[in-house]
Every structure is written in C-alpha cells, then in structure tokens.
C-alpha positions as CSV (number, residue, x, y, z in Angstrom):
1,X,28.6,-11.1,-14.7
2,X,25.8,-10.8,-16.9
3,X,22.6,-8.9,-16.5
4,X,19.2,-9.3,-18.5
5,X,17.9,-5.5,-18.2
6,X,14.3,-5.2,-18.5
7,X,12.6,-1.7,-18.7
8,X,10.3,-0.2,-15.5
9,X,6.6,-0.7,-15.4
10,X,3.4,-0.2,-13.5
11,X,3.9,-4.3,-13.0
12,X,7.5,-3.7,-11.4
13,X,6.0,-1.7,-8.4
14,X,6.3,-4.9,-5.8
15,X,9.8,-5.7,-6.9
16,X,11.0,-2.3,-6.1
17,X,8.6,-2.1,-3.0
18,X,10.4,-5.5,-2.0
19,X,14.0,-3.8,-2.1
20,X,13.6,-0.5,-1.0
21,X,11.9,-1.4,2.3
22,X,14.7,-4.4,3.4
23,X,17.2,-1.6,2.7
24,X,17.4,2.3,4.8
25,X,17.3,4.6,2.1
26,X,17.4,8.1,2.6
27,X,18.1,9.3,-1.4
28,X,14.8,10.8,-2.9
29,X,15.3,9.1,-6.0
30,X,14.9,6.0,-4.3
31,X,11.0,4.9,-4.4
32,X,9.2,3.7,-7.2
33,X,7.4,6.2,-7.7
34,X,10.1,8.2,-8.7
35,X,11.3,6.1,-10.6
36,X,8.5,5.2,-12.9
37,X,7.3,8.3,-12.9
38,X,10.2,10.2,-14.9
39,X,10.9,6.8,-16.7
40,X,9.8,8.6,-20.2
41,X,12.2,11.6,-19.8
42,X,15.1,9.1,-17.7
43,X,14.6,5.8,-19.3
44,X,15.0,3.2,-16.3
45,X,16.0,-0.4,-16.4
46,X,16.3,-2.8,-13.9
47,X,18.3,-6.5,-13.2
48,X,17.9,-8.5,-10.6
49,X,21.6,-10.1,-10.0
50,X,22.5,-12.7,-6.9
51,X,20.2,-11.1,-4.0
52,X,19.9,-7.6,-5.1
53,X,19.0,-5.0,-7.8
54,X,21.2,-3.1,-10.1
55,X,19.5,-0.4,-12.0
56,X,20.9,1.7,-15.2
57,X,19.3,4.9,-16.1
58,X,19.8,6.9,-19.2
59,X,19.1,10.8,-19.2
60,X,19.1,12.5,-22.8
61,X,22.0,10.5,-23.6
62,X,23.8,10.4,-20.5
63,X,23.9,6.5,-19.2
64,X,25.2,5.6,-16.0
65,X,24.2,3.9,-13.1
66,X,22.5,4.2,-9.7
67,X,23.3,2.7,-7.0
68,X,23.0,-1.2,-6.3
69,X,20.3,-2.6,-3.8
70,X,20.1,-5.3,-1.9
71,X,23.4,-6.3,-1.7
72,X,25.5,-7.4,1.7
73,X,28.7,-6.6,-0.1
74,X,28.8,-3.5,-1.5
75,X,32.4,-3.2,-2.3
76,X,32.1,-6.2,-4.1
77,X,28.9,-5.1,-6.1
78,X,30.7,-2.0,-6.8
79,X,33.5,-3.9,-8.7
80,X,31.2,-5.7,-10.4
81,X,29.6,-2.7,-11.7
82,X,32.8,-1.3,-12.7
83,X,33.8,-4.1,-14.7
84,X,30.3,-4.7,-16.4
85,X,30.0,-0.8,-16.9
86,X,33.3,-0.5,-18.5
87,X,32.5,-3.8,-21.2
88,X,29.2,-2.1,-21.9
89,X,30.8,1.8,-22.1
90,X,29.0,2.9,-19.0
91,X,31.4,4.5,-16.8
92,X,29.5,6.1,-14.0
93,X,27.7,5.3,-10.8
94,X,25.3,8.3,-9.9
95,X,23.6,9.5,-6.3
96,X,25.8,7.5,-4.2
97,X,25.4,8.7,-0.6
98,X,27.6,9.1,2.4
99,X,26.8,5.2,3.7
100,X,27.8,4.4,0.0
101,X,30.8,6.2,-0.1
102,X,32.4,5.1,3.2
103,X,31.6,1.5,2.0
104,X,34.4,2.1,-1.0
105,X,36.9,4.9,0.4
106,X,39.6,2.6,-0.2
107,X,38.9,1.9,-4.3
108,X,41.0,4.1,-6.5
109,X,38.0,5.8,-8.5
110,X,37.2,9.2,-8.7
111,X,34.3,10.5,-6.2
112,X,33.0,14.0,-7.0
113,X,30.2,15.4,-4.9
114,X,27.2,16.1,-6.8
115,X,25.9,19.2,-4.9
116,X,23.2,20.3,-7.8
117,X,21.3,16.4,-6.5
118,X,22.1,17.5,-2.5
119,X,18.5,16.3,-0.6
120,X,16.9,18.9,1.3
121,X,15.8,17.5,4.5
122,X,13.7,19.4,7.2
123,X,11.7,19.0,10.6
124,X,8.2,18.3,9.4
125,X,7.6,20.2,12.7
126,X,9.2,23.7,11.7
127,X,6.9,22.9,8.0
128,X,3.8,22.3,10.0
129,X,3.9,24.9,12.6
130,X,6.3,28.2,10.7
131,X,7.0,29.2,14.3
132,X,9.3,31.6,15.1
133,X,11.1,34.7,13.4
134,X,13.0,32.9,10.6
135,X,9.3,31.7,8.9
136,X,8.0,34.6,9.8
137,X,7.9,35.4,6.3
138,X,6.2,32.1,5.2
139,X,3.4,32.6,8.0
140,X,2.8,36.0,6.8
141,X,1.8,34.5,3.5
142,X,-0.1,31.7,5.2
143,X,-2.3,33.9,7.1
144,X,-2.7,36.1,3.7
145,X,-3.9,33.2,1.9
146,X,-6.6,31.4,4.8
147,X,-8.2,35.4,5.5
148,X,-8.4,35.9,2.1
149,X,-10.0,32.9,0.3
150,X,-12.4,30.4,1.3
151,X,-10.6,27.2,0.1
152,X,-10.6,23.8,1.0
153,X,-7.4,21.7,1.4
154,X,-8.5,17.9,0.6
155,X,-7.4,14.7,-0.4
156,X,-6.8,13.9,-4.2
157,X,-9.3,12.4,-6.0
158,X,-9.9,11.1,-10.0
159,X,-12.2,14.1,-10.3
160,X,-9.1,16.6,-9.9
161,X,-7.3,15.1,-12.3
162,X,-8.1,17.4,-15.9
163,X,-7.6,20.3,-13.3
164,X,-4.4,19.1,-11.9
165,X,-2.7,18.6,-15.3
166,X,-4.4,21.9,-16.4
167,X,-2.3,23.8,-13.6
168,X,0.5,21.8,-14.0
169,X,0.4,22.6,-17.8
170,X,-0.1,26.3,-17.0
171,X,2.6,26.3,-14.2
172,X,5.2,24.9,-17.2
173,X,3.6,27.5,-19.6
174,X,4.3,30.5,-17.5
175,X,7.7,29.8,-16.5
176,X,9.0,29.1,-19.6
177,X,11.1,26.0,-20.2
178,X,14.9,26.8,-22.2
179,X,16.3,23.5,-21.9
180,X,13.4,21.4,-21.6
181,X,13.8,20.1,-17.7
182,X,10.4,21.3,-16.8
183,X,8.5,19.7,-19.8
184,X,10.4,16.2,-18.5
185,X,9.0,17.3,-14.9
186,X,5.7,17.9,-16.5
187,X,5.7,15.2,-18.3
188,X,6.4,12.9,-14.8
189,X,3.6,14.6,-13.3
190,X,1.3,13.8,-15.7
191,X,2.5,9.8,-15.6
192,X,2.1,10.2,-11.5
193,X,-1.5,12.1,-11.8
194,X,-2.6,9.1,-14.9
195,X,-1.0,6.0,-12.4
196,X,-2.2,7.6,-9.0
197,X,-4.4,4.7,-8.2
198,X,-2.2,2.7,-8.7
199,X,0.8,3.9,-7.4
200,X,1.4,4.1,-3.0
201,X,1.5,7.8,-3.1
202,X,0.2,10.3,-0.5
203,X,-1.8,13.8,-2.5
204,X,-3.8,17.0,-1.6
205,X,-5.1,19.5,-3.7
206,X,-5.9,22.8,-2.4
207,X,-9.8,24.4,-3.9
208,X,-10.8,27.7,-3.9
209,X,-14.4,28.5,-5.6
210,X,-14.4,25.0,-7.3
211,X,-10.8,25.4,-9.3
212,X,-8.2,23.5,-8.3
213,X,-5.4,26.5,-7.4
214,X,-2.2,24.1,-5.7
215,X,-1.4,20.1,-5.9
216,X,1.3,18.3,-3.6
217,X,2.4,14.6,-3.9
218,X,4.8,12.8,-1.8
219,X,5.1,9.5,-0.1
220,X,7.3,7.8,3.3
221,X,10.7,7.2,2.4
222,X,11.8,5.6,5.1
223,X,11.0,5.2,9.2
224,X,11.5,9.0,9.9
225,X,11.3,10.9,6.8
226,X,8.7,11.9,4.1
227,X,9.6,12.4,0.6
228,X,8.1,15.5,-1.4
229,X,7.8,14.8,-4.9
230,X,5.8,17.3,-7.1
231,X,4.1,20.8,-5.4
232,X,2.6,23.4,-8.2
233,X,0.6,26.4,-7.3
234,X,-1.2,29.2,-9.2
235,X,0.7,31.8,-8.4
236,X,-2.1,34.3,-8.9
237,X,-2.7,33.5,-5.5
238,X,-0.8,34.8,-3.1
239,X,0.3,32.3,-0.2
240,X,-0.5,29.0,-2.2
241,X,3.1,27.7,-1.8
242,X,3.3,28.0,1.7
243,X,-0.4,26.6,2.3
244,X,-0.1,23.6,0.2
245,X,3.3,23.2,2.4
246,X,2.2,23.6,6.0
247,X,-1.5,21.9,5.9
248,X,0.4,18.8,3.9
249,X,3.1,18.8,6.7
250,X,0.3,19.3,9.5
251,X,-2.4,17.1,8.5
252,X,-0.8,14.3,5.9
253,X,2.1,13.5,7.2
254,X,2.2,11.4,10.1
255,X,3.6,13.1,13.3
256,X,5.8,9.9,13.9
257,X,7.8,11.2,10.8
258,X,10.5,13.3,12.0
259,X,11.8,14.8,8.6
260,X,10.6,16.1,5.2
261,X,12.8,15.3,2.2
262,X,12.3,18.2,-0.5
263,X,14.4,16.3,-3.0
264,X,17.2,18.7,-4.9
265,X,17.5,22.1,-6.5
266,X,19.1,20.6,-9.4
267,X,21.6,23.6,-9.6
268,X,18.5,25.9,-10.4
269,X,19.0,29.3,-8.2
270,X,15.3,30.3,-8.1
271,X,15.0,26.3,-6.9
272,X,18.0,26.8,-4.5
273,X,16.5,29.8,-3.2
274,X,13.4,28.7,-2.6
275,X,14.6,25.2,-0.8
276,X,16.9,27.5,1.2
277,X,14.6,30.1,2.3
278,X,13.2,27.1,5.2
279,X,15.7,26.5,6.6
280,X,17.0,22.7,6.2
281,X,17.8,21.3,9.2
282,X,20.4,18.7,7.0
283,X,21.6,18.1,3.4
284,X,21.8,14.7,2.2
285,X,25.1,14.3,0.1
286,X,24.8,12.4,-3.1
287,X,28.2,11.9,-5.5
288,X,29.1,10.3,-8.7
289,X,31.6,7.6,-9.0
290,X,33.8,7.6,-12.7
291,X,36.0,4.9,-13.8
C-alpha cells in the first residue's frame, strides 16, 4: 500500500464534497468544513487510494487516523490501514461510529468508546418550538431576550465579519483558555468567517442597535440532519444563546431536516452541561481503534 498524502485546502473542497455525499455520514467531523476549518490547530492530510479516501490527522502531536471513505470493503480498508499505520508509527483510527464498528467486530484490536467526541443529536422541532415543561427554562430566556431588545436575527454577510471575529475574540477573552482548546476553536472560527464565501456553509448573526451580539454556523450533514458548527454570544445579554438557537432551528434550517447535530462536549462539564440541558433525543457513538 502506499499513499501520497497531500495537505487540505480551500482547492480540496469538491474532492471532499465528492465523498461525503456518495457515503451516509452521520459523524460531525465529517464535512469539509470541518475539516479545513481546524486544519491549522489539527493538521489534515488526505490520499486518495483505489476508490476511496483515507485521511490522517495530527493534533498537538497526537497522529492517528480517521476513518476511510469511499470504500465497499471496509474490513479490508481497515487492514490496510493497520498495516500502513503500523510501518509509518501511527497506531490509531479515531471517530469510528457504530456502522464502523459492526463492520470489524470480528478483528482482534482494541475498541474503546470515546464518549468525550459522543454527537449530540436533537429534533430540530423541540430547538425550534422549546415547547413544553422541560425547555421551559430556555423559553423563559427567549421571551427575555425578544421583550427586551429590538434585534434583528439575519443572514451573514462580509460586513459582519470585523464584528464576528471581535465577539468571537472577546468570547475566548472572557472565558479564559488553560490549555489552549478555545484559542484552536478561535482560531477555526476565524479560518470559517475569512473562507465563508467560499465555503457551503449556512450563518446568522443576531443585531441589536447595530453591534453584532451572537453568530451561528452550521451546514446539512446528511438527508435528515443539520450540523452545528460554531454559536458564540455576548453574554451581557441575557437569552442570546437560546435565540441564536431557536430562530436558527426555526427559520434556517429546512423543516425536511429531522435532526440537529450539536457536535461533542469534548469532556468539558460546563459544555456537557450545556448540550445536556436540551434534551438529546440520541447520542451518536464515536470510538478509537489501537493496534
């Protein structure tokens, strides 16, 4: 086996267009926006190999691979992989899913579950409407937010961009950053907000008195579900985060969709809270293979 890796760019966008939509995937790291957007903080390369796509990420040091795409045999991809990974001193495959894993429960390698990278996947409908006593909560803050600001909730455009990266920039500012995993988000913000033209990506920004107070980018992942990508709100306003949420789920996202894929916590409890606190109608397992 041998692969000629090449680096992501803005000029890969078909080839990864290509793949993902011949294959169902359900795993939020799976678009390339994703992908090229964290690509300076999780260096990405790519090979195309026989029919499909084999991809090799590298975070901080850690190298290891995501899943192949493309592929009729994935069984025998896998030991491909295996073999290539273990001449090359790569010895994981990362964010394998439940389809994934039932393809290779009979190969003697270790499968953990990756709970930290779980999906969070919800009814756009219960995002849309907060009905009922469990979001009460969340419509509370809603209804706070619309009776006590005039805003507007509208499409993005190049002319919110310095705001956009000023609030993202003052949301990474205020929280602190220990281990540096929010500058890296920050950072993949900023390449998704610099690349937005050119990128198939879905965002809103929400106004009040001309100052651009909440952001929200996300795109289809596949037939039924939406994928969420990057939401930041001034929190000096009370209710932003559950306004950005419900007029993005109510008025951007298609009501064909079914679900809304939040992406992971990333073993963060404020994150896991937060995630948590409406009500996911389904996790989507991911696990890491080592051999």
């Amino acid at each position: 086996m041998k692969l000629n890796f090449k680096k992501i760019s803005i000029d890969d966008k078909n080839i990864f267009n290509d793949f993902f939509l011949k294959s169902y995937i359900n795993i939020s790291e799976y678009t390339f926006v994703n992908l090229f957007s964290w690509r300076n903080s999780r260096t990405v390369e790519f090979a195309l190999y026989d029919e499909g796509l084999i991809i090799l990420a590298d975070y901080l040091g850690d190298k290891y691979f995501l899943p192949p795409v493309g592929f009729n045999d994935f069984d025998r991809i896998i030991d491909k992989i295996v073999e290539y990974g273990l001449k090359i001193g790569v010895g994981n495959i990362k964010r394998l899913d439940e389809k994934h894993i039932s393809a290779i429960k009979n190969k003697d390698y270790s499968i953990i579950e990756d709970r930290d990278n779980f999906d969070y996947l919800y009814e756009r409908s219960d995002l849309s409407n907060l009905a009922g006593r469990r979001y009460a909560g969340k419509r509370n803050l809603y209804t706070n937010f619309i009776n006590n600001y005039q805003f507007e909730f509208v499409k993005y455009e190049e002319i919110y961009k310095e705001q956009s990266l000023k609030l993202a920039k003052k949301w990474l500012d205020k929280k602190g950053d220990e281990n540096g995993s929010l500058y890296n988000e920050y950072i993949a913000i900023s390449e998704l907000i610099n690349n937005y033209g050119k990128l198939d990506v879905k965002g809103n920004v929400l106004i009040v008195e001309e100052k651009v107070v909440g952001f929200i980018f996300g795109e289809k992942l596949n037939d039924n579900s939406f994928v969420i990508h990057f939401e930041k709100g001034d929190g000096d306003f009370k209710g932003v985060y559950q306004t950005i949420n419900k007029l993005f789920a109510e008025r951007e996202i298609d009501k064909n969709i079914e679900f809304i894929n939040r992406e992971q916590d990333l073993g963060i409890s404020g994150i896991r809270r937060a995630k948590e606190s409406y009500y996911p109608v389904k996790m989507i397992k991911k696990y890491s293979l080592s051999f």
